[in-house]
N, C-alpha and C positions, 0 to 999 in steps of 0.2 A: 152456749158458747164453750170451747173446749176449754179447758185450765193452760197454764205455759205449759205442765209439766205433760200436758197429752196433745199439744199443740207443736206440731212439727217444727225445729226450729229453722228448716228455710223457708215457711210461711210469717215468719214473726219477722225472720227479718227484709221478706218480702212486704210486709204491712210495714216496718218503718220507712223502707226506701218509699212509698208509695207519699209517707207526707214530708220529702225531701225535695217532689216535686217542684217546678216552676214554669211561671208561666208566661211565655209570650205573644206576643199581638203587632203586629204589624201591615204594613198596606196589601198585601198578597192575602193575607190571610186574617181579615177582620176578625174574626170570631177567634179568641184565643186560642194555643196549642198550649200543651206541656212539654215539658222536659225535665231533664233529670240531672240539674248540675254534675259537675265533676266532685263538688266540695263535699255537696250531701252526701253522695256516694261513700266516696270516705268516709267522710263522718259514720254513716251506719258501719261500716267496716270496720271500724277502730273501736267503736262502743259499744256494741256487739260482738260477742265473745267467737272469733271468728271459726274455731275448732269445733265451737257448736255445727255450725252452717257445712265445714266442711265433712262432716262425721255425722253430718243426720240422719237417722234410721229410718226417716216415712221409707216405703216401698218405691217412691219415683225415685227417691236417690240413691237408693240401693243398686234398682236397676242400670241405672245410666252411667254409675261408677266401677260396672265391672268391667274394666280393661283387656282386649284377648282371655278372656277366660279364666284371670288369673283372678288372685281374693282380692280383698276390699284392701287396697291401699291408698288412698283419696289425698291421706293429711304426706306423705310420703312424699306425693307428685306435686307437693304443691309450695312454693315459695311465698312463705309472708309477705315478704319488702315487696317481690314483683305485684302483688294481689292487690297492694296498696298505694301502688305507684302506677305500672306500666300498662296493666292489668285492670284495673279498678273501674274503668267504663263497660270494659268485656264482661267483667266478673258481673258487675250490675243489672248486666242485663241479660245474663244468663239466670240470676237468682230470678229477674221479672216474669219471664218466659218458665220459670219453675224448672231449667234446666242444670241448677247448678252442680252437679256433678259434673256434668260438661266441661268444666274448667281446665282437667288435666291434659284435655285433646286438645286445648285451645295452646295451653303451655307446651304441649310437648312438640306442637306444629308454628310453636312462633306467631300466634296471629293474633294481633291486636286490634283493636278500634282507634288506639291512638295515632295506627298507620293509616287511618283514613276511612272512608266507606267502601264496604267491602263488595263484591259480584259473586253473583254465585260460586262461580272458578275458584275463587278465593277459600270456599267453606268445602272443596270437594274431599277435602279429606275426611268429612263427615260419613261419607258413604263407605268409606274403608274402615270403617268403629264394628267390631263386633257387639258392643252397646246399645247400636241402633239396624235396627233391620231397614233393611233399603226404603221400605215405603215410608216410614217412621222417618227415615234422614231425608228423606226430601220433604215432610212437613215441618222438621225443626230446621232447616235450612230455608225455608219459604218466611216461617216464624218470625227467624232471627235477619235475613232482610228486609224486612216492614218493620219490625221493633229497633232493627239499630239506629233508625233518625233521630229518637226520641234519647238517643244518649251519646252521640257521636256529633256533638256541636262544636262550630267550628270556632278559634279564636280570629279576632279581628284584627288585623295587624296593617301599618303600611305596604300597599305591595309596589310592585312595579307590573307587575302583569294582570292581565284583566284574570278573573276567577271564574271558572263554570262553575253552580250549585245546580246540582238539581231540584225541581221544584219541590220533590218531598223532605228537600234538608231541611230543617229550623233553622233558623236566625236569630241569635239572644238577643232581640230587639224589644225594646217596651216605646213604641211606637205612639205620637199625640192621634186624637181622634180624627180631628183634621188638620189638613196640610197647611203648614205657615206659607204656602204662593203657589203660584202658578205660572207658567213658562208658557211656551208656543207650542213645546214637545215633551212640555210633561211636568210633574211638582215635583215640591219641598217637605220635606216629611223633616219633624224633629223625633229626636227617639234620645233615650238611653241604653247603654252596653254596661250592664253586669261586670265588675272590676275582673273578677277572672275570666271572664271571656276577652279581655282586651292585654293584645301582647305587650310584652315589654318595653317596644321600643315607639310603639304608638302611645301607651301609657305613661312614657315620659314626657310629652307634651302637655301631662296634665287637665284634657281638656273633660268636663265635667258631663256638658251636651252636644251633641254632635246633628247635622243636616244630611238628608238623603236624598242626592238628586234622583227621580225617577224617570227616566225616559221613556216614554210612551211610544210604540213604535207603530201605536195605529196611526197616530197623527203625524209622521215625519215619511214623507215620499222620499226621502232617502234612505235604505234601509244598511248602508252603513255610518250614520250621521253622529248614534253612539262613540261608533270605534274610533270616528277621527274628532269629535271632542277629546275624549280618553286619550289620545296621541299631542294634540294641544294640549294638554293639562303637562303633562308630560317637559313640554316644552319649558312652559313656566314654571314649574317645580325647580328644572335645574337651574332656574336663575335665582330661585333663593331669596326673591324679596320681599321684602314685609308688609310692601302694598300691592301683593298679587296674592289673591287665595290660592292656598296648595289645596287640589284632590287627593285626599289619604288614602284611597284606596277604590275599586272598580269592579263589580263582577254582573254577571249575567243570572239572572233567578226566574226560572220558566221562563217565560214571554218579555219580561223588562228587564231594561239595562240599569243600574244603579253607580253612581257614582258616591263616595263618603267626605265630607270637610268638616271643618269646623263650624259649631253653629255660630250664625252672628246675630249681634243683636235686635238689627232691622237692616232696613236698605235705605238706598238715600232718597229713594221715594218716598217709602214711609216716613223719615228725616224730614223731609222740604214739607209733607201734610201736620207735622206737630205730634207723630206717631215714635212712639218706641221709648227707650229708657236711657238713651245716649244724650246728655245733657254736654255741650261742649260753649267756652266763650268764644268770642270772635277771636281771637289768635288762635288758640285751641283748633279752630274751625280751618283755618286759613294754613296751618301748619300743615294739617293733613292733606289738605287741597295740595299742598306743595309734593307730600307725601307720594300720592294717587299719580300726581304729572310726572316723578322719576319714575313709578312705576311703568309707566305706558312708555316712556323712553327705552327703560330697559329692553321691553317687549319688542321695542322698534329697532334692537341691535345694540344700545348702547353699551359701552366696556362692561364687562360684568367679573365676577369671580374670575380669574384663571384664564384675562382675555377675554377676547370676543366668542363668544358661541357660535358655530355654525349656522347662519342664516336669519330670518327674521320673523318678526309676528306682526299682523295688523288684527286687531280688535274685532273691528267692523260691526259691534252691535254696543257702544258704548252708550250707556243710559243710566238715569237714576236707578233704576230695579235690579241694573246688574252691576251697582259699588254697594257693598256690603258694609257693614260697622261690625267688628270682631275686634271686643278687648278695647273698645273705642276708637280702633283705628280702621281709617277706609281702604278696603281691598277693591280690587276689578274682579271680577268675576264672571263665571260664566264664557267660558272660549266655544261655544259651538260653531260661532256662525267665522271662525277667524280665520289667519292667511290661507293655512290649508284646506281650508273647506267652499270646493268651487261653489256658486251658485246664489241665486240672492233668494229670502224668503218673508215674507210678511213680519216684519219685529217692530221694537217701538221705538228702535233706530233706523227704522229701511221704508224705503215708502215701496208699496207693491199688492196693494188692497187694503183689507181692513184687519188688525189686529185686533184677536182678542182682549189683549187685556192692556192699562194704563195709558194711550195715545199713540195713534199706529203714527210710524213716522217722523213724532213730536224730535227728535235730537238726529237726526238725518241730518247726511250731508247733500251736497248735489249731485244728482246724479253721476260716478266717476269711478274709475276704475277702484281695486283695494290696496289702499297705499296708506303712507302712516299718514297725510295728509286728510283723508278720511277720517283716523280718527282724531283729529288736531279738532276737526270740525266738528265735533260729537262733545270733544272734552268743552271748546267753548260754549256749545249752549250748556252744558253741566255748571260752568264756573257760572254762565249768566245768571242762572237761578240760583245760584247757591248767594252769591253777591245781592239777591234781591231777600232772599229768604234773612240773610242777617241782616239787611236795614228794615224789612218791613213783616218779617215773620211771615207767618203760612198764610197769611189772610193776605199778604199782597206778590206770595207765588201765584195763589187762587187767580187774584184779578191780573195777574201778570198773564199768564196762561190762557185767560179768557181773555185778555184786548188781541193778544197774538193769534186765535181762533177767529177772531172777529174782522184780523184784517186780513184782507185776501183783495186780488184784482176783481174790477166789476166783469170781467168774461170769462171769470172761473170761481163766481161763486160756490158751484158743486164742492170745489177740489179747498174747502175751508180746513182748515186745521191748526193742532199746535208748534208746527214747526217753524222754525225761524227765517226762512226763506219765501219769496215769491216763488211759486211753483208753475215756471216759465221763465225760460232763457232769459236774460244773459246770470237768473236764480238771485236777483239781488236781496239784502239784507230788509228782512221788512220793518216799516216805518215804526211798528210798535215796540220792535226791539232797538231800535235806536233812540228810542224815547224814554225808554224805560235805563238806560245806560246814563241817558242825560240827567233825568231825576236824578239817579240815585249819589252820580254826582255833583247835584245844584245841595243836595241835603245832607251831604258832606262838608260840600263848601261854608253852607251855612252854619255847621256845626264847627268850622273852624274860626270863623266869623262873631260867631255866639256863641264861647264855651259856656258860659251862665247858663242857657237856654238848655242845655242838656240833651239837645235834639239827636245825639248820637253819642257811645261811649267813647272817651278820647281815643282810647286807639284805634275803632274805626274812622275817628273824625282824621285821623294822621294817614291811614292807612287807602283809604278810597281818595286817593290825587289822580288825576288826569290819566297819568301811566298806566294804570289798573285797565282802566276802561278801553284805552287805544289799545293793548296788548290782547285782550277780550276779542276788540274788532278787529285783530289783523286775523286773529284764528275764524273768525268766520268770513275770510275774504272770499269770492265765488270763485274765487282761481284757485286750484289747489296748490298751484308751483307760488303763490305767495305767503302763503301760512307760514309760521314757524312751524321749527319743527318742535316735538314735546320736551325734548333735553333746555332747549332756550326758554322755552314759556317755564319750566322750571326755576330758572334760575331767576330768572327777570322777578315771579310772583315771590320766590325767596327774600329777594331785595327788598322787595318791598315789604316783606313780612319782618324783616330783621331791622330794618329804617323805621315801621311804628313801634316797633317793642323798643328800639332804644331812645327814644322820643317822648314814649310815654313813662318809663322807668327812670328818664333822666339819666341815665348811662349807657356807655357803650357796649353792646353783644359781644363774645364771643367773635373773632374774623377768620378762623383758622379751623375748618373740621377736617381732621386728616383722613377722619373715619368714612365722613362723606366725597371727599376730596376722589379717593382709593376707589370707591368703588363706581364714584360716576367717571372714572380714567383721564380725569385733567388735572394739571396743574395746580398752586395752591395761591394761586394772584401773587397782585401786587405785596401784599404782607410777608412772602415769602421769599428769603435772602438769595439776593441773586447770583451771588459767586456761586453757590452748586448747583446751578443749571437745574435746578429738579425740576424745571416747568419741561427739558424734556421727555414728551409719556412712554415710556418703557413698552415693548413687547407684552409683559404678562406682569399683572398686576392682582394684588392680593388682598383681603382685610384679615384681620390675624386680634389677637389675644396674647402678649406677654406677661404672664402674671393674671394680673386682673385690670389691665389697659388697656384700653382700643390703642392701637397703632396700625400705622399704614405699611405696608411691606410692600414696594417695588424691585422688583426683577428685571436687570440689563443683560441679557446672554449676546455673545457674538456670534457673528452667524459661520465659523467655524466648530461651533460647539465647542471650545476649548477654554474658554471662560463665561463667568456669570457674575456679574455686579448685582450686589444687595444691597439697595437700600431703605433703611427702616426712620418712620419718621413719625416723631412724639410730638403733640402739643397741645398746651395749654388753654389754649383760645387765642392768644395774645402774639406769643412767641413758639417757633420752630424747631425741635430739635432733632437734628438726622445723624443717623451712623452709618457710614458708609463699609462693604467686605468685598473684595473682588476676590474671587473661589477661581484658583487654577486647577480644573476637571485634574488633568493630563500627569500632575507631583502631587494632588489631595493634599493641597494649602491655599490658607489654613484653615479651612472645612474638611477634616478628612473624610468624614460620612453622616447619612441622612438615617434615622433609625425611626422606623414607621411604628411609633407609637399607636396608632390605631390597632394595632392589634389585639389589645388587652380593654379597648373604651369601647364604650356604646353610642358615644353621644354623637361628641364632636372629635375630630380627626388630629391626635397631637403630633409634631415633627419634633423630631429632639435633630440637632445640629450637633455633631461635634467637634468642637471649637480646637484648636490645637494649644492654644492658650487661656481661653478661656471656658474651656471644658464643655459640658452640655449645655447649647441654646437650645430655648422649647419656644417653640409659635402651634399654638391652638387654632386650627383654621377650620370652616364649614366642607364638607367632603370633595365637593368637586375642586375647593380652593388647594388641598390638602394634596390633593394626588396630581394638579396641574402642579403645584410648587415641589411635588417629587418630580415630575420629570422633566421638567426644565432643569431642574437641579443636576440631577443625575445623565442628561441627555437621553433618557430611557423610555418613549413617551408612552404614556398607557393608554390603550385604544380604548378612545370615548370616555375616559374617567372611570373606567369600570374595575370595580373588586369584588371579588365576591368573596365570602367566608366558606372555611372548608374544615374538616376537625381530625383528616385522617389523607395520608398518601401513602402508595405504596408499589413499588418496583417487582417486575415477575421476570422470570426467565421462561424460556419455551423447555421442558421436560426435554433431556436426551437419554432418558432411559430406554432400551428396545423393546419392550414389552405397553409402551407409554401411549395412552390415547393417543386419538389425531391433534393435535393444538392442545396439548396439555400444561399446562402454567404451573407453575414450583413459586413459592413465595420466597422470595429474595432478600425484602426488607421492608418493616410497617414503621410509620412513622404517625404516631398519635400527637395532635398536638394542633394549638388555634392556629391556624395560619389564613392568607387572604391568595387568590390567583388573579392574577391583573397578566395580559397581554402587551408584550413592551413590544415596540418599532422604534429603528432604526433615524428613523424621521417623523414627522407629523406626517398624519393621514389627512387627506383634505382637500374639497375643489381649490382653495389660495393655497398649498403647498405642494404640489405633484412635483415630482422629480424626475430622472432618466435614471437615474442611478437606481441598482437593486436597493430592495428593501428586505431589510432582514426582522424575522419575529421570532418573538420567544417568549412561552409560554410560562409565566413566573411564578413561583413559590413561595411566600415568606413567612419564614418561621423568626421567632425570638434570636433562632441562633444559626440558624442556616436561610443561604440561596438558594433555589435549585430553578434551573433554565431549560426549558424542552426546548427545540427547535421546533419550528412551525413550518411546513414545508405543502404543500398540494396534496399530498404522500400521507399525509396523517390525519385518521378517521377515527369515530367513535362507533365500537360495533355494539349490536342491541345489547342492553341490559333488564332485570329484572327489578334491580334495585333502582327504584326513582329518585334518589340521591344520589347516588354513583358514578363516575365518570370514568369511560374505560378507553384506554389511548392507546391504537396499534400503528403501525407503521407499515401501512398495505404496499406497500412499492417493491421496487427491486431490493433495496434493502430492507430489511424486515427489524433488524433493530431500534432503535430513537436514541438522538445523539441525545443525552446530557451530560449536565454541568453541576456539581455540588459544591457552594462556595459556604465557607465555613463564616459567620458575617456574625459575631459576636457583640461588636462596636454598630453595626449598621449596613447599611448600603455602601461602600466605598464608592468615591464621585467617578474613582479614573476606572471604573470597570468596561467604560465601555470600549478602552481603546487597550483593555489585557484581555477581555475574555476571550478573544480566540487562539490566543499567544501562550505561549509555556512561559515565559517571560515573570518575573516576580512580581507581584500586586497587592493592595492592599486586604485580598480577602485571599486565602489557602482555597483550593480547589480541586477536585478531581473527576473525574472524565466516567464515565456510565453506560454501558448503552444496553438496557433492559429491553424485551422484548414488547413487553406491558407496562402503561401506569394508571393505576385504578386511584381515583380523588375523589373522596367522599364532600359532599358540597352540605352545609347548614339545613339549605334551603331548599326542597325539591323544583321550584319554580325556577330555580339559577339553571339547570340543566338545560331548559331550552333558550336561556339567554346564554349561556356557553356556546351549545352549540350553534345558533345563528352568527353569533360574534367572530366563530372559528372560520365559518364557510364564506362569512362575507371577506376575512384578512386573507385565507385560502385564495381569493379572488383574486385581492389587492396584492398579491403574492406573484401571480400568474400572470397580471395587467405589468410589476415593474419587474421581472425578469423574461418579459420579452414570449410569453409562451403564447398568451391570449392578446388580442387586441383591443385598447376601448373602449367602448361604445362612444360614438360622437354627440352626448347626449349635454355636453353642457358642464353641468354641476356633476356625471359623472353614476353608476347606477345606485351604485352600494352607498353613495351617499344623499341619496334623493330624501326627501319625505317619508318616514317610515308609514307603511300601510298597517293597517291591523294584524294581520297577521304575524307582524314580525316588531310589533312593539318595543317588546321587550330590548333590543339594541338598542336603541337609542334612549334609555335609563340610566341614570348613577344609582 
């Protein structure tokens, strides 16, 4: 073996990167792959004396660093901090490939690995290197796409848009050997993600293990059944609730679709068997169950964040296997088979053959159209067994399960099952499940009868009373128009969850949750002082953080837009306390502006108020709550909640030089700096808000210290660019300029801009008037580019439809606001 001192030192430091190596394993690719951290890399780069590597005298690096002809200048061309930063996966795998000389063409042409995977096209400046003689560059360009997967790993981050990889990317996955379940269209895979593989802002949820839904597309005869789960997930995400799983993230990997969540700790299948690490008491148990039923309200439309959300979800596959335990709280899970997914398929909520896996059918409704009543009737047999499972444990869901198997009519013995119904019109409730309701409250009774005997703990002995049972049987009534809906079976099992705990504690609960109050959009009862009317519910409704309290934040606008009533209300448990502001838009009192503290956070979305007397109000709200309470505020609405982050704008003029290319652009002015663009309208966009009146848009800017307003017009297009973050805005029409607006906004958003900005007239923000030919918006995110542009061409539309140019469509709800398809996902995301 050579000594260091006759040992090349870009093989030495090729032997250290080789044990920097790691390794991963997941469902694509059982057999482990390597790769080649970011960290290690560095590391070798930093401990290794890096002038060695770049001044090595073997003969390959000689050769490969002679530039045009000129001598050896290697250490010259070459930037340490970049090498070590921007650089440092390129660098790595050029030292792999024994190419490291290579470095300076990689530096002097701008091209990194950290911009992504690269194509051929991308390295053809290879073939311009007098370094490399043509046959030579087209082997180390062949080289260097086959080696760069092995160092060009992607980080994992929430997205909003589904992900192409291709099947030779790696995935820093450390994937279990087998799948924690199995579905109808595909498994559950648990894995770990590498701390530097996982972004920032997925990294703040802190979650340790993570689940990988896998969709199998051999077994689903729909072969878009991924995309429109992925588009349901979608849906439930923006409602934000803690008893609906959020999908973190979605892409496509060769042949299967994946979906990313959190992992949980069983199902409640596993639960009701005696399986998994969720240890919860009968209140505990009962709290959650309450939990799970506002979730499925939510889903079914109920008031959410920021208002009502456009439209609704039904479930349609609710079961034990699809509510989850995460963090010991039960989520729903699982939206494949939901509102927008036509078609009915074999599940262990659907009777239509035989399921695979846990009881085809078993929590089915009657046969009926998809309505939340459906799933009213799915939640009931859920709570029937959960109610059995806490008086008699798994051993008498077992025999519960088996007597409702055993009973069937005697001319349908074939059609035996675990479902709760006779499987024949008019679908009555069958006798084992009514028996089993009866028990479990004769063994209640007795336990109240004999507290001595111990036959149940007291606060089940308080809590299973007659009501329990009746509210159970209304949800499996055969008529779907008699069910409750999920928002009342809520509240009714709350009642009763908060009557045994005060019964058994010998005191009274809590009567006042403002927190929960706010976000399920009612009133706050009889407890709550009647002189301020707050039981009436407001237009848009908020949950918010002042300080470090939950408070409720209600919003009264009138439907001139010219004022907004605020009410914020604190309490106790016991007692109520409200503060009332009415904001006149039109003199900005005494709210003079809204300053979008989001700008600077990662997290949660802050609003600072500023109070004319009372100086900065701050309310902490969740993002969709954040930017619905800006624009109601402000009358400015932001289409669909949408912001996106942007780090740089900048204004160009068209060249009137005579000698000046054809469409030459002169830079006029850059502006570096964090800012967010959101698309503001004139009015709500919407099938319940259309109007006759024009609609005006303007494409918005916010910085720390400035406005700026593009106009939105039919007229304004985004012509191709190279840069995949970059946004380039012409004004293809008869006028070729773009009107803007620069408002100087120090203090914030002023409230009355929207009845000065077309006015020379004095107003709370300084402004002045622009009209650039070009405006180029460097965006965070490359994926925001195509949620820009869909966003642009569907308001484009909505532009067209209310000034009279286009007509239409007589479709109902309306085109641009249907159902988003796959294709066009991304619009319908916060």
């Amino acid at each position: 073996m050579a000594s260091a001192s006759t040992w090349p030192a870009c093989d030495r430091a090729r032997e250290r990167l080789y044990g920097q190596r790691a390794s991963a394993r997941y469902y694509e690719r059982r057999d482990s792959v390597s790769y080649f951290p970011r960290s290690g890399i560095v590391k070798v780069l930093e401990e290794f004396p890096l002038q060695l590597i770049l001044n090595c005298d073997c003969d390959n690096c000689r050769r490969y660093s002679d530039l045009q002809g000129r001598a050896d200048q290697r250490e010259k061309h070459v930037d340490r901090a970049e090498l070590l930063n921007r650089y440092a996966t390129t660098y790595g795998l050029l030292i792999w490939l024994r190419y490291p000389s290579l470095i300076h063409l990689f530096l002097s042409y701008r091209k990194s690995l950290d911009d992504g995977i690269w194509s051929e096209g991308n390295l053809a400046f290879l073939l311009k290197s007098e370094a490399l003689a043509p046959e030579k560059a087209k082997m180390v360009i062949g080289e260097i796409l086959e080696g760069q997967y092995h160092f060009c790993v992607q980080k994992i981050d929430i997205r909003k848009t589904v992900s192409t990889l291709s099947g030779k990317e790696i995935l820093p996955f450390e994937e279990e050997d087998k799948p924690r379940g199995r579905g109808d269209f595909g498994e559950v895979w648990e894995f770990k993600i590498p701390k530097e593989y996982v972004a920032e802002e997925l990294g703040s949820r802190q979650i340790d293990r993570y689940a990988r839904k896998i969709i199998d597309r051999r077994w689903s005869q729909d072969t878009r059944a991924e995309a429109k789960e992925w588009v349901n997930h979608l849906f439930v995400n923006d409602l934000n609730h803690p008893n609906l799983m959020e999908a973190l993230a979605a892409f496509e990997y060769g042949n299967d679709f994946s979906m990313i969540m959190e992992l949980a700790e069983c199902t409640l299948w596993e639960f009701l068997k005696g399986a998994g690490d969720v240890q919860l008491s009968s209140e505990e148990l009962w709290r959650q169950v309450v939990g799970m039923t506002e979730g499925l309200a939510y889903l079914h439309g109920a008031s959410v964040n920021g208002g009502k959300l456009d439209g609704r979800m039904f479930h349609m596959d609710l079961k034990p296997s699809n509510v989850l335990f995460a963090n010991k709280t039960m989520k729903i899970a699982d939206f494949g088979l939901s509102y927008y997914k036509p078609g009915i398929r074999a599940t262990e909520s659907r009777i239509s053959g035989n399921s695979r896996h846990e009881g085809a059918g078993a929590y089915a409704a009657p046969p009926s159209r998809a309505s939340a009543a459906y799933d009213v009737y799915s939640l009931g047999t859920i709570i029937s067994e959960i109610a059995c499972f806490d008086v008699s444990k798994k051993e008498g869901v077992f025999a519960y399960r088996t007597k409702r198997t055993n009973d069937t009519l005697a001319e349908a013995m074939y059609e035996a099952s675990m479902q709760f119904y006779y499987p024949r019109a008019p679908y009555n409730l069958k006798d084992s499940v009514v028996q089993e309701h009866s028990d479990l409250f004769q063994k209640a009774e007795s336990s109240r009868a004999n507290p001595q005997e111990e036959i149940l703990e007291s606060w089940q002995g308080v809590f299973y009373q007659k009501g329990v049972f009746d509210l159970i049987g209304e949800m499996l009534l055969p008529s779907a128009e008699e069910r409750p809906e999920a928002r009342y079976v809520a509240s009714k099992l709350e009642t009763y969850v908060i009557q045994a705990s005060r019964v058994d504690r010998g005191s009274d609960p809590p009567l006042i949750d403002v927190w929960k109050a706010t976000r399920e959009g009612r009133g706050f009862g009889i407890n709550a002082p009647q002189c301020l009317e707050i039981n009436r519910l407001p237009a848009h409704l908020k949950v918010s953080h002042l300080g470090t309290e939950h408070i409720g934040l209600w919003l009264y606008p009138d439907v001139s837009d010219k004022t907004v009533e605020i009410r914020t209300f604190r309490s106790n448990g016991l007692t109520l306390d409200t503060k009332e502001i009415t904001v006149f838009r039109r003199k900005g009192n005494p709210i003079r502006a809204i300053k979008p503290g989001y700008l600077k956070s990662r997290g949660d979305y802050p609003l600072h108020l500023l109070h004319i007397k009372d100086g900065l109000i701050t309310y902490i709200l969740p993002k969709v709550a954040a930017l619905r309470f800006q624009s109601v505020l402000t009358g400015q609405y932001i289409y669909q909640s949408m912001s996106l982050k942007a780090t740089q704008y900048a204004f160009y003029k068209k060249s009137s030089r005579i000698f000046s290319r054809q469409n030459e652009f002169i830079e006029k002015s850059v502006h570096e700096c964090a800012s967010h663009i959101q698309f503001w309208t004139s009015r709500e966009i919407g099938s319940e808000s259309r109007s006759d009146q024009p609609l005006d848009i303007s494409l918005a800017i916010l910085t720390e210290e400035k406005l700026v307003l593009i106009e939105v017009t039919n007229e304004l297009r985004i012509p191709e660019t190279r840069d995949s973050r970059m946004l380039s805005l012409e004004n293809l029409g008869t006028r070729s300029s773009i009107d803007v607006k620069i408002f100087e906004v120090p203090e914030g958003i002023p409230l009355n801009l929207k009845f000065n900005k077309r006015s020379r007239h004095s107003s709370d923000a300084k402004f002045k008037d622009t009209s650039p030919d070009r405006v180029k918006i460097h965006l965070e995110n490359d994926t925001d580019i195509m949620i820009f542009w869909q966003t642009l061409r569907n308001l484009q539309q909505e532009w067209m439809y209310s000034n009279g140019l286009e007509v239409r469509p007589q479709t109902g709800t309306g085109a641009t606001h249907a159902p988003p398809q796959p294709g066009t996902v991304a619009t319908h995301v916060v």
